[in-house]
C-alpha positions as CSV (number, residue, x, y, z in Angstrom):
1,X,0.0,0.0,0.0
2,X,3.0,2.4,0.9
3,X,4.0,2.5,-3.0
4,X,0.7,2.8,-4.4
5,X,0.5,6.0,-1.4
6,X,3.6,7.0,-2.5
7,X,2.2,7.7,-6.2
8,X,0.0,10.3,-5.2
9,X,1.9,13.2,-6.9
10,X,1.3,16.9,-7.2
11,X,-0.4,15.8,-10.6
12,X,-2.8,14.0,-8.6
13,X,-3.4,16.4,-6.1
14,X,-4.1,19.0,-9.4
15,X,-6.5,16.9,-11.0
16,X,-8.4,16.4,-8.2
17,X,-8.6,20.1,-6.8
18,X,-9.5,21.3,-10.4
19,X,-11.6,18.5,-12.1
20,X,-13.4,16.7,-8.8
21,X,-13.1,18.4,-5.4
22,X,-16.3,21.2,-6.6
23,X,-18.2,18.1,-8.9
24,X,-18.1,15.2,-6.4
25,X,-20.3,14.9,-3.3
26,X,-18.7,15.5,0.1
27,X,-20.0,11.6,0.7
28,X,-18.8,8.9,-1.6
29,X,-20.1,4.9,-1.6
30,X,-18.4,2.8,-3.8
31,X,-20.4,-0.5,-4.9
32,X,-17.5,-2.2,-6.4
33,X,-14.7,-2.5,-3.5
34,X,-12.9,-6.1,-2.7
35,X,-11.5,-7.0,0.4
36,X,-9.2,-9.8,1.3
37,X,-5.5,-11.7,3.5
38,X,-2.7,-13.4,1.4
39,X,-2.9,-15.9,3.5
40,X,-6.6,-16.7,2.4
41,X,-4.9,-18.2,-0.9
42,X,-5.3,-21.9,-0.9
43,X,-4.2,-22.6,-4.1
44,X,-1.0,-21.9,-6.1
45,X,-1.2,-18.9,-8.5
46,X,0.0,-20.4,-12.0
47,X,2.0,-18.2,-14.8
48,X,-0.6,-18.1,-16.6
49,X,-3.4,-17.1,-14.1
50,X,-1.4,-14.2,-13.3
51,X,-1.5,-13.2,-17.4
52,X,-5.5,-13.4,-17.5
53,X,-6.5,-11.7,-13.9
54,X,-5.1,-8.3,-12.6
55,X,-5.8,-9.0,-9.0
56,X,-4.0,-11.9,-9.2
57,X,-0.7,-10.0,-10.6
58,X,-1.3,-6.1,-9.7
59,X,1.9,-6.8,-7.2
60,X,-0.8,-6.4,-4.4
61,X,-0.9,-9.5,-2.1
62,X,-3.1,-8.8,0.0
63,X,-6.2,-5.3,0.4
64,X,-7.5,-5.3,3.6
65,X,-9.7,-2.7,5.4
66,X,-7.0,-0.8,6.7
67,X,-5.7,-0.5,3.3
68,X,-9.0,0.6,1.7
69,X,-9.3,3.9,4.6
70,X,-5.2,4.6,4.1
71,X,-5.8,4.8,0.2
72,X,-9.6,6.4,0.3
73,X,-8.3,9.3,2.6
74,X,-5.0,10.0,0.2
75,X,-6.7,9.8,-2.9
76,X,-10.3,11.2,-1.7
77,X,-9.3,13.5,1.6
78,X,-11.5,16.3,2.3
79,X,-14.3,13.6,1.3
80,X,-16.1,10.8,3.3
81,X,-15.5,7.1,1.6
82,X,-17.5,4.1,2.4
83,X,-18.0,0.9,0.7
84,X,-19.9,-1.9,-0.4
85,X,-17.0,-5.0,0.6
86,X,-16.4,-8.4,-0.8
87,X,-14.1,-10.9,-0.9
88,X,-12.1,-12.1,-3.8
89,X,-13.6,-14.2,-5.9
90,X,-11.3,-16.3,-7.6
91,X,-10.7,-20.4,-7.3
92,X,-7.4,-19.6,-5.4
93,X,-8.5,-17.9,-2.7
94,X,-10.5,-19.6,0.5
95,X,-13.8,-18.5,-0.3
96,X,-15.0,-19.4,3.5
97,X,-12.1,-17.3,5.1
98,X,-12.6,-14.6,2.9
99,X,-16.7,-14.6,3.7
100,X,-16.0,-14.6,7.4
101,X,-13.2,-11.6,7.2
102,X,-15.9,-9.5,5.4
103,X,-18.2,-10.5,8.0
104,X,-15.8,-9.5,10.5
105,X,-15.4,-6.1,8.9
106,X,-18.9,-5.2,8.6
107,X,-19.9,-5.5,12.3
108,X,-16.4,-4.3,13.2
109,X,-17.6,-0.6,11.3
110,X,-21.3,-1.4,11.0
111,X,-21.3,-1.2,6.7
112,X,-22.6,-3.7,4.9
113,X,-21.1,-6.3,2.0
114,X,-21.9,-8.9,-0.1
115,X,-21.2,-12.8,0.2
116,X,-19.2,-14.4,-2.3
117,X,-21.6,-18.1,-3.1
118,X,-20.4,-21.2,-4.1
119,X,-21.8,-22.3,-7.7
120,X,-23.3,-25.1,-5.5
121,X,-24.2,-23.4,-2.5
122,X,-27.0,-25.5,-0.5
123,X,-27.8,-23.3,2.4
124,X,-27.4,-19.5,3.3
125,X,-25.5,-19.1,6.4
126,X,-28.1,-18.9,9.4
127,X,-25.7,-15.9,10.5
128,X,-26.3,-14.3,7.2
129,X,-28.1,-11.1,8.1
130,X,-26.7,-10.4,11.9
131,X,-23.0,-10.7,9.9
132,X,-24.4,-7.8,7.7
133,X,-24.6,-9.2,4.3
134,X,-27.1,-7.8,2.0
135,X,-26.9,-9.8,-0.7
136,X,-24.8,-11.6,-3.1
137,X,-21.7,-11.8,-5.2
138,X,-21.5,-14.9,-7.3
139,X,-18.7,-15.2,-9.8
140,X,-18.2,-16.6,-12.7
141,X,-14.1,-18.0,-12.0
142,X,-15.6,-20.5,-9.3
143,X,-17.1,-22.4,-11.5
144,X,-13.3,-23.4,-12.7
145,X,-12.9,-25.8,-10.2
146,X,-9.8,-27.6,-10.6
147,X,-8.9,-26.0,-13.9
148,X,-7.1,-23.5,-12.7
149,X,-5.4,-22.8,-16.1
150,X,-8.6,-23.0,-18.7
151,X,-10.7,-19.5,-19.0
152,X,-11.4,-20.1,-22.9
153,X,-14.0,-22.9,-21.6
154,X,-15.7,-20.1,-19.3
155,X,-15.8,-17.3,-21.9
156,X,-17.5,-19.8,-24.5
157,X,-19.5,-22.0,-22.4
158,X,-20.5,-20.4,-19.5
159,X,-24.4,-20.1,-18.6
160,X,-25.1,-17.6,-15.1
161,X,-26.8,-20.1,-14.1
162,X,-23.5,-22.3,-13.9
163,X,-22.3,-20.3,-10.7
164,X,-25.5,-18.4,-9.8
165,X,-27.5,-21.4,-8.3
166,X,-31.2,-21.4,-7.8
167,X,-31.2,-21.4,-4.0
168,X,-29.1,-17.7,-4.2
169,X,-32.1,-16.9,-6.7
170,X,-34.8,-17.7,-4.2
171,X,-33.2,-16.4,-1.5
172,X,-32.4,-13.2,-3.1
173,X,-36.0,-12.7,-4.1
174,X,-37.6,-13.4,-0.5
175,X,-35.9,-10.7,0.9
176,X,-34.9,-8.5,-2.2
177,X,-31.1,-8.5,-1.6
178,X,-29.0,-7.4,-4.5
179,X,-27.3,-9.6,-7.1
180,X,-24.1,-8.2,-8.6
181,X,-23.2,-10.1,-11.3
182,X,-20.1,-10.6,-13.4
183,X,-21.5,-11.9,-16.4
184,X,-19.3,-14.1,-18.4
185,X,-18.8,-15.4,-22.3
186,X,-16.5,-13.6,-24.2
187,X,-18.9,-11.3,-26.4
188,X,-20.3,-10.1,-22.9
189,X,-23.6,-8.1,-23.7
190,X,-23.5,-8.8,-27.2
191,X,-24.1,-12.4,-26.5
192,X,-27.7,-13.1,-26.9
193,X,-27.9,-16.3,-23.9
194,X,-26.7,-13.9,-21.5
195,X,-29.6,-11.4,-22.6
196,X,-32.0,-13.8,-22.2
197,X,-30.6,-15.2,-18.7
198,X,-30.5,-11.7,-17.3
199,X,-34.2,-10.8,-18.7
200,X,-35.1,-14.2,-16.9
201,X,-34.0,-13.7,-14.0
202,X,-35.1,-10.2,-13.7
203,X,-38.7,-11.5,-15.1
204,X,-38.9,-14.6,-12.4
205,X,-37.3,-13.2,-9.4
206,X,-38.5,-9.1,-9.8
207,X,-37.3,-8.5,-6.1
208,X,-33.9,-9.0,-6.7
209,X,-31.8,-6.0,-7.5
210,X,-29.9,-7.4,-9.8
211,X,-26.3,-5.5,-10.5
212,X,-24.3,-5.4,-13.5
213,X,-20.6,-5.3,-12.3
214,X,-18.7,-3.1,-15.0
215,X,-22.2,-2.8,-16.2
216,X,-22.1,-5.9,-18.1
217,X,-18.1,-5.6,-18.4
218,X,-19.3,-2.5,-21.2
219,X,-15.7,-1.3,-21.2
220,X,-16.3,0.2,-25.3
221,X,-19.1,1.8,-26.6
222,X,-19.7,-1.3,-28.4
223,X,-20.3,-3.3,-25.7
224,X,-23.8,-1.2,-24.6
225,X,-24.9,0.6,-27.7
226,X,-26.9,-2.7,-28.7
227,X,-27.7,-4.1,-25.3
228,X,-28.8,-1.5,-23.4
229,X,-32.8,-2.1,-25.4
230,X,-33.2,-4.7,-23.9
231,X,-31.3,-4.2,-20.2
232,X,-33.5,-0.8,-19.9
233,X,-36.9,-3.0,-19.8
234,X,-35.7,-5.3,-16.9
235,X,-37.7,-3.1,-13.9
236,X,-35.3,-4.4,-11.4
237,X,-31.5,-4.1,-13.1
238,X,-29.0,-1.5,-12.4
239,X,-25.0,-1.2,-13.1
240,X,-21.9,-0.5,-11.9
241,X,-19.4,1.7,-13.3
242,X,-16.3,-0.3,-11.8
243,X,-13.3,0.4,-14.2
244,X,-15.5,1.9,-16.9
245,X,-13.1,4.6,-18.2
246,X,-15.1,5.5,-21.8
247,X,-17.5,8.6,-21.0
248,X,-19.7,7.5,-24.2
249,X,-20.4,4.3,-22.4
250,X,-21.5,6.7,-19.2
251,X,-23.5,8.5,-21.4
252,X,-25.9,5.8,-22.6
253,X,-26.1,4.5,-19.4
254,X,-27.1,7.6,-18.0
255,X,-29.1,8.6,-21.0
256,X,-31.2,5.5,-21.3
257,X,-31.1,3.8,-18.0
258,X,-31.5,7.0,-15.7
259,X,-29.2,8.2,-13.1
260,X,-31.4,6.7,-10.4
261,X,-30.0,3.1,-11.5
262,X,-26.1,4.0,-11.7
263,X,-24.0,3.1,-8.8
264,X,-20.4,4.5,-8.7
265,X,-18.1,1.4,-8.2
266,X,-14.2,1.2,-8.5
267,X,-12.8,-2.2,-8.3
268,X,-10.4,-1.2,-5.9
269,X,-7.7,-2.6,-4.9
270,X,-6.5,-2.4,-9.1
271,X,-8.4,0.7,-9.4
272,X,-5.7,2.7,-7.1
273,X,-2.6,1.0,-9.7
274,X,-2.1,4.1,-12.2
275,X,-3.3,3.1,-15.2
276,X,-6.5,3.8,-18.2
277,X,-9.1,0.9,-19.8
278,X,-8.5,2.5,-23.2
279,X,-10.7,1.4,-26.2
280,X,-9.2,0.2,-29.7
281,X,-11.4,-1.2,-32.6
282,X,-14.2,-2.1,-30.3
283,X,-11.4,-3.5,-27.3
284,X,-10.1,-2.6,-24.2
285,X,-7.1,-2.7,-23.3
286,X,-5.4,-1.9,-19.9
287,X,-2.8,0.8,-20.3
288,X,-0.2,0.8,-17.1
289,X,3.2,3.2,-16.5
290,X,4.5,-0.3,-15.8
291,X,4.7,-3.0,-16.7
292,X,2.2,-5.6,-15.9
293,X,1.5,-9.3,-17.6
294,X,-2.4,-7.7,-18.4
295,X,-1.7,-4.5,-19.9
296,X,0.1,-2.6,-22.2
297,X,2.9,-0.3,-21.2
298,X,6.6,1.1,-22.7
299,X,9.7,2.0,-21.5
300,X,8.9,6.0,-22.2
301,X,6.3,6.3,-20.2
302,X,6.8,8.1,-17.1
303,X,4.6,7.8,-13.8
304,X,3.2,11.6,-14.3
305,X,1.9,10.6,-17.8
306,X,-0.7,8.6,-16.0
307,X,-3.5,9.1,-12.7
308,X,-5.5,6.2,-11.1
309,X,-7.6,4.2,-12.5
310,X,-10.2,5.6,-10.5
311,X,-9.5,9.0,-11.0
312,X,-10.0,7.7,-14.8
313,X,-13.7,6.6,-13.9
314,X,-14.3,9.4,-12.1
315,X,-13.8,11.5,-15.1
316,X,-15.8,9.5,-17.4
317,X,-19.0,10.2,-15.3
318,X,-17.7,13.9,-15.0
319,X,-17.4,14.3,-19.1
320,X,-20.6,12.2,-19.7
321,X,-22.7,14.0,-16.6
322,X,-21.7,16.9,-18.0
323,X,-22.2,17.1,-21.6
324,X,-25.4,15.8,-20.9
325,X,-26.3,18.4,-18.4
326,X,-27.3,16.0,-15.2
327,X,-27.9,17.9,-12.2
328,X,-25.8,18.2,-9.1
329,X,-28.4,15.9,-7.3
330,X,-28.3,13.6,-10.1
331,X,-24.5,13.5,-9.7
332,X,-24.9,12.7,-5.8
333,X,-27.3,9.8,-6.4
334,X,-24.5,8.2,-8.5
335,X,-22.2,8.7,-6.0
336,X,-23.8,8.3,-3.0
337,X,-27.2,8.0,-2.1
338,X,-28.7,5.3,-4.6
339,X,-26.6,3.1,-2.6
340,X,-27.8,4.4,0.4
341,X,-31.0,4.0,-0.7
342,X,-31.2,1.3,-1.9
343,X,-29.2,-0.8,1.2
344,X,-31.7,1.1,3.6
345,X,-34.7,-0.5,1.6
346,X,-33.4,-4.0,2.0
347,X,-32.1,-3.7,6.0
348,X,-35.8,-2.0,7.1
349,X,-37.2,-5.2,5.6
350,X,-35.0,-7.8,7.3
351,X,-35.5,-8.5,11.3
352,X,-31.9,-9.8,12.6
């Protein structure tokens, strides 16, 4: 944490007095934030693992609370940061351990976070709601098992309904907790069985708030332009803007979807690396100042060519908010209180 800390330059500082200290809220809730120990790692982290997952090679072992209030407070002082906490969720790590250190954080501060399922989870935890869970995070990477090495079979083959089993489902929609999906399949929102799951689901289960992590992974205007037709009829779906860095993608969401469905979300810990999801013939790409074995980088670039990633998302809600002319209590709800709202609505109807 000290050297991501110690990245915070007086080009940071400038970018954030100038572009976001007047445009952001004084409180900030992030919806996409992932909590978790090194030593919750069961399994060894292959070469190749490390190529296909930033989390898994961001030279960041471990993000724990403490980490997520030293970095908040550098990169957001003045503001107040809080966050919507999960684990890790990738076949390496101890899902169980991870569960119970969220657990362990949320009463410890009294937030709230979501619980990372097995694919074939039988029961929800009878300690569920007093450990401050309000809802789930299923994941598309667990349903790897064994294969450690293979994610060509999960991009191609891959049904939600693989990892998202139909006891989370049920449970969900008895209580109306939220759903924040990472859909998979390599085409993302331009693949017509994850369409049709999603509508399902929404259609089926209409108390679930479903969640669209990266809002459907829409990292290029391509990826929404099409999809967002049909994603704007499900009643009960909202996004994410976790490592979205394309304002065009901001401004369809916002346009056809409605600020009142748009949670800010970061994806911190790799959202504090410096960095930009850039776009290229309808693909992203992850741009670093160094080197990493997911992203593009050169020798000539310098650390002040770059900010954070999540200055980066920041900015792509600031261009798209304000070419389209959203007002300042628009711009809160996206950055605050829709989570708040929303969380509120689904604690007032759970007796713990």
């Amino acid at each position: 944490m000290d050297e991501i800390i110690s990245n915070f330059t007086e080009n940071d500082s400038k970018i954030f007095k100038e572009e976001f200290d007047d445009f952001l809220p004084k409180k900030i809730f992030d919806f996409h934030v992932h909590l978790w120990k090194e030593d919750f790692y069961n399994l060894e982290i292959s070469n190749k693992r490390r190529k296909q997952n930033p989390f898994l090679n961001s030279g960041i072992n471990q993000f724990t609370y403490n980490d997520f209030e030293k970095i908040t407070k550098k990169l957001f002082y003045k503001k107040n940061y809080y966050g919507l906490l999960y684990g890790l969720p990738v076949i390496e790590m101890d899902i169980d351990k991870n569960n119970e250190y969220i657990a362990m954080v949320n009463n410890e501060i009294k937030g709230h976070g979501l619980f990372i399922p097995k694919p074939d989870l039988k029961e929800v935890p009878e300690n569920f709601f007093k450990n401050r869970f309000v809802g789930f995070k299923p994941y598309p990477d667990l349903v790897r098992k064994t294969k450690i090495d293979d994610s060509s079979k999960i991009d191609i083959d891959t049904s939600i309904f693989d990892f998202v089993s139909k006891n989370v489902l049920e449970f969900c929609h008895e209580f109306g907790l939220i759903l924040q999906l990472h859909i998979p399949r390599k085409e993302r929102l331009n693949d017509k069985r994850n369409i049709q799951e999603i509508e399902s689901i929404g259609k089926k289960y209409p108390r679930i708030k479903i969640v669209l992590a990266h809002a459907g992974r829409s990292y290029c205007y391509n990826d929404i332009k099409y999809s967002i037709k049909h994603l704007k009829k499900i009643k009960n779906l909202y996004v994410d803007t976790a490592m979205i860095n394309n304002f065009l993608v901001n401004e369809v969401l916002i346009k056809e979807l409605g600020p009142d469905k748009i949670f800010y979300g970061s994806d911190l810990v790799v959202a504090a690396l410096k960095g930009k999801n850039i776009e290229i013939n309808d693909k992203h790409y992850f741009v670093t100042n160094s080197s990493k074995p997911w992203s593009l980088s050169s020798s000539e670039m310098e650390l002040n060519d770059f900010t954070f990633f999540i200055y980066e998302i920041i900015r792509a809600i600031k261009i798209a908010t304000d070419s389209l002319d959203i007002r300042k209590i628009d711009i809160e709800k996206i950055f605050y209180s829709n989570a708040m709202n929303l969380i509120e609505e689904i604690t007032q109807g759970i007796k713990v």
